[in-house]
N, C-alpha and C positions, 0 to 999 in steps of 0.2 A: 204599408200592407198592399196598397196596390198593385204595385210591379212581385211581390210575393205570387198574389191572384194572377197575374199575365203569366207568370211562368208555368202557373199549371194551367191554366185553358181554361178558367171558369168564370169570380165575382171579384159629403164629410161635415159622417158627422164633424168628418174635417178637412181642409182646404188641400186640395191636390192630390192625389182623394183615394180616400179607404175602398171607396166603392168605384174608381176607375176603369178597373180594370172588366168586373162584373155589365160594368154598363157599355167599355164595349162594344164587346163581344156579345150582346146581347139588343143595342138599339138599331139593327139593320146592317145592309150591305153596306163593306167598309172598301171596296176595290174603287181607289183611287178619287174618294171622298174628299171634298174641300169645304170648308167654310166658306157662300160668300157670302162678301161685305162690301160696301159701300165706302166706307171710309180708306184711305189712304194710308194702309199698312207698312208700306216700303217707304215712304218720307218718314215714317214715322220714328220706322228703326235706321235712318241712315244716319241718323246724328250718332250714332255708335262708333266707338272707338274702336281700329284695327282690332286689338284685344280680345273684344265681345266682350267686355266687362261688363259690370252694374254701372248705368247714369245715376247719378243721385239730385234729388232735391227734397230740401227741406221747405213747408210752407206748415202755416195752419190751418191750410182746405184739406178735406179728405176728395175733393175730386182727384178725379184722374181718368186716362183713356182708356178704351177698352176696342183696341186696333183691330183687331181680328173679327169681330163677332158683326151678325146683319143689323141693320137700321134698328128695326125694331128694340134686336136685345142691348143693343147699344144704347138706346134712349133709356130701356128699362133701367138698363145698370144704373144711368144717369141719376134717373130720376129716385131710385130706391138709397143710391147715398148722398144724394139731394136731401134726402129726409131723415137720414142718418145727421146728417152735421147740421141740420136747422133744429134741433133736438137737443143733441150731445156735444154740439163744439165748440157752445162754450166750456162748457166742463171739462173738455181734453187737454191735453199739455200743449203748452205752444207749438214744440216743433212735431210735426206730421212728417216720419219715416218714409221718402220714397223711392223706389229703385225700379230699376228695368234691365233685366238681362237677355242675355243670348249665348247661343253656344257657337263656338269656332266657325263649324258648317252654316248658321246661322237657321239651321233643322227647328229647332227650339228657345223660345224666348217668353218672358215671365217677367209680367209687372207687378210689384208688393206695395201695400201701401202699411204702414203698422204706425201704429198711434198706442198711444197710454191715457187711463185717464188721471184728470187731476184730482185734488185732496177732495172738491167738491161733488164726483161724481160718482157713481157707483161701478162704473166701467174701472175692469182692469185691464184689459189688452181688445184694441178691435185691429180684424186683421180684412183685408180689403185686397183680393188676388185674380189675377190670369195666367195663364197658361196655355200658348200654342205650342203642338209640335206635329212637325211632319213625318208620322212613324211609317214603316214596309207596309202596315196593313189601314190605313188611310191616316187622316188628318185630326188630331183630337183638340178640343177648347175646351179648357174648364175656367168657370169663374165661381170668384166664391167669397161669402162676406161670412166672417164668422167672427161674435162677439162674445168675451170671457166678463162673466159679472166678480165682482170684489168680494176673496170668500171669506172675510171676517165680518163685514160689514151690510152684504145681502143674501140673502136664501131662494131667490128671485130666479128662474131657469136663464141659461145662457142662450145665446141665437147661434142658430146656423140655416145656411142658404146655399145652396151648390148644383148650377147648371152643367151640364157636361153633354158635350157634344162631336160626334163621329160624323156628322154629314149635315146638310143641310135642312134634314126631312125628319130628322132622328136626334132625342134630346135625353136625358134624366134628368129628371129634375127632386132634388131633395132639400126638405129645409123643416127644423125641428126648434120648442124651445125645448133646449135640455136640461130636464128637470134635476136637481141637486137635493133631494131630500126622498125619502123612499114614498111611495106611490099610495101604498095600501097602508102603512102607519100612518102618513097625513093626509088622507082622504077625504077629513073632513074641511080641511081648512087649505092646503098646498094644492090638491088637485082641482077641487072646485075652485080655487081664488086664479088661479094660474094656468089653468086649462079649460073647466067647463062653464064656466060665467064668460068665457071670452067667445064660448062655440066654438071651438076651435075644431072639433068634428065632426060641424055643422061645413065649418071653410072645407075642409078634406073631402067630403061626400061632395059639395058641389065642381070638386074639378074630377075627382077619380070617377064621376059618374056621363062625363064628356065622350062623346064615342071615340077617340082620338088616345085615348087618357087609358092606359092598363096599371094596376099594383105590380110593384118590384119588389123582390124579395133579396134582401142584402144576403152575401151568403156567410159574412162574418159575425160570428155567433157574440162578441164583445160588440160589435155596432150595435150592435140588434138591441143587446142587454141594455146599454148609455142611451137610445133613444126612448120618447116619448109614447105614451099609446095614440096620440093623435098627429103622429109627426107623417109629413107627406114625403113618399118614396115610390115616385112614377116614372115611367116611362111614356113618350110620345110620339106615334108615330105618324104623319102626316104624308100625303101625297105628292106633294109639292110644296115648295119654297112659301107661295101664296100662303096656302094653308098654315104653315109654319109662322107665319109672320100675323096673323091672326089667332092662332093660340097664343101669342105672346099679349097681344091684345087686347082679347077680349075675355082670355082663361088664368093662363099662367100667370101675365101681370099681375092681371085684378085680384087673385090670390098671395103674390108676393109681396104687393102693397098695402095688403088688409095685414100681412101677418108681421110688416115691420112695423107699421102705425101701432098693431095692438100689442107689440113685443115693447115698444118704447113708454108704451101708455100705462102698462101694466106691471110691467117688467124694471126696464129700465130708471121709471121714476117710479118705482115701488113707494109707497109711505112709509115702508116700513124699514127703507134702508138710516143706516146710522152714518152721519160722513166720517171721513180719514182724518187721524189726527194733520193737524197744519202745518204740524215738523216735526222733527227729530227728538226733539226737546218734550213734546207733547206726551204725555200718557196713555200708554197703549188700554186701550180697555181690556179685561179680562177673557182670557178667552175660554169658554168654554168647553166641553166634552161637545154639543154640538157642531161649535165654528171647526175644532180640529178635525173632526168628519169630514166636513165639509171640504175641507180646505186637500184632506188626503184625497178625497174621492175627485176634487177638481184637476190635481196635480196629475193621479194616477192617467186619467184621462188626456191629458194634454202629453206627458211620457209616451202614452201607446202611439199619439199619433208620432209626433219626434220620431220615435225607435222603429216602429212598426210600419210606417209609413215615408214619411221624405226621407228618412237615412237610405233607403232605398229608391224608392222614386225617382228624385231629383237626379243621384251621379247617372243613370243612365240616358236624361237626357241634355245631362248639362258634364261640363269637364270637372275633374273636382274641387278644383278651387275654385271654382264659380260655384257648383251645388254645397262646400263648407260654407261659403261667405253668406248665405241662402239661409242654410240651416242654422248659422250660430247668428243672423239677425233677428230668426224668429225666436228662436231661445230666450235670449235676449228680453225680447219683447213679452213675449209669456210667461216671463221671470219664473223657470221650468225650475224646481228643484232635483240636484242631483240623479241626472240623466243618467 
């Protein structure tokens, strides 16, 4: 949906991003914008094949680099999937999907990390992404951690986290648990167990109240619908790099690492999840008129971003067989039915 939104001049909940384009055109002056960074970008990507292929590695860290982006947001990434796999990795599969692309021009290039969880965990897909590209109308960076819970097995909201960045001085920042049960039938027990015993907008008032800090308005009327009432969708505007690098700090961090801690706490090791059967062989449990809700509304969901989103996105800044090879590993990994 993004590159949709570029084409008419206007507006993740999902990685690479629904709301790219909105944000933009919309987070400041974009003439001749650059991210910078401190780390070592260009060794980074020179291990790159003629090609501009995908590098691959399999490990069982979820680390990985995050080239592009300043000190600060760099340590944050670090440290937020630091606490992602001190958590969840045992619980994941052994091998941890990772790749790194580029396009011909070498204009744009994109790190993936995708992981699965195993029989013990309630995680069914965690996806862990970058995305630089040198566009006509400046420089854009998206990162983005977004985690899919198991829908037979938990009722438990899914996580999403999405920085996007057009300059230095100028940021969106969005990240939501996305609740899977309807709001106002389970109000007594899904919304307060899952949103208002956490404060979670308690966490939201204390950054949108930052003088730095404005409310964003997604202009896509399905994002809107799949998020939370407490989910954070800001924009950031700072003076300078300084400035910048102290909202990461002292604002944005501190609420990105309250809401992974309490997404993991709460969420993640739900009590109330059931584990996966251990094999094949094992007995599926019955599934309910609930789980199969479930399970349609999580699908439908991950479809819009698939179709409506990277089918798009991707080939315009990638060749297409590098944005196929892109799109069918996340498929893949989101175990997307009938796209």
């Amino acid at each position: 949906m993004a590159m949709f939104l570029i084409s008419n001049t206007v507006s993740s909940a999902f990685p690479l991003s629904t709301v790219t384009a909105d944000a933009f055109f919309s987070s400041g002056p974009t003439k001749n914008n650059t991210i910078s960074t401190k780390s070592n970008s260009s060794s980074f990507m020179a291990s790159f094949s003629s090609k501009r292929r995908g590098v691959k590695s399999n490990s069982t860290s979820l680390e990985m680099e995050f080239p592009y982006l300043s000190q600060t947001h760099q340590e944050l990434m670090s440290d937020l999937v630091s606490t992602l796999e001190s958590d969840l990795g045992p619980r994941l599969n052994e091998s941890a999907d990772g790749m790194v692309y580029q396009n011909e021009s070498g204009s744009s290039s994109c790190g993936l990390k995708l992981v699965n969880g195993g029989p013990e965990s309630p995680v069914d897909s965690l996806v862990i992404s970058w995305i630089n590209s040198k566009l006509p109308i400046g420089t854009l960076n998206i990162t983005t951690v977004l985690a899919y819970l198991d829908s037979k097995t938990t009722k438990a909201p899914h996580f999403m986290m999405e920085f996007i960045q057009n300059s230095p001085t100028n940021m969106v920042f969005i990240t939501d648990f996305i609740p899977r049960e309807d709001l106002v039938l389970h109000s007594d027990d899904y919304l307060h167990r899952y949103y208002e015993q956490g404060k979670l907008e308690e966490i939201r008032q204390s950054l949108v109240s930052v003088p730095s800090v404005d409310p964003y308005v997604v202009s896509s009327l399905f994002i809107r619908s799949v998020m939370s009432p407490s989910s954070i969708v800001v924009t950031v505007n700072c003076k300078d790099e300084s400035e910048m690098d102290l909202m990461f700090r002292d604002h944005v961090g501190v609420v990105a690492k309250k809401l992974v801690e309490h997404w993991l706490e709460s969420c993640a090791n739900d009590v109330n999840y059931k584990p996966k059967p251990n094999s094949a062989e094992e007995e599926e449990p019955e599934v309910d008129s609930e789980v199969m809700i479930r399970t349609k509304r999580d699908n439908v969901i991950k479809k819009n971003f698939m179709k409506n989103d990277l089918s798009v996105f991707l080939p315009s800044l990638f060749e297409k067989e590098v944005a196929d090879e892109i799109f069918a590993s996340i498929i893949k990994s989101l175990k997307i039915e009938s796209l």
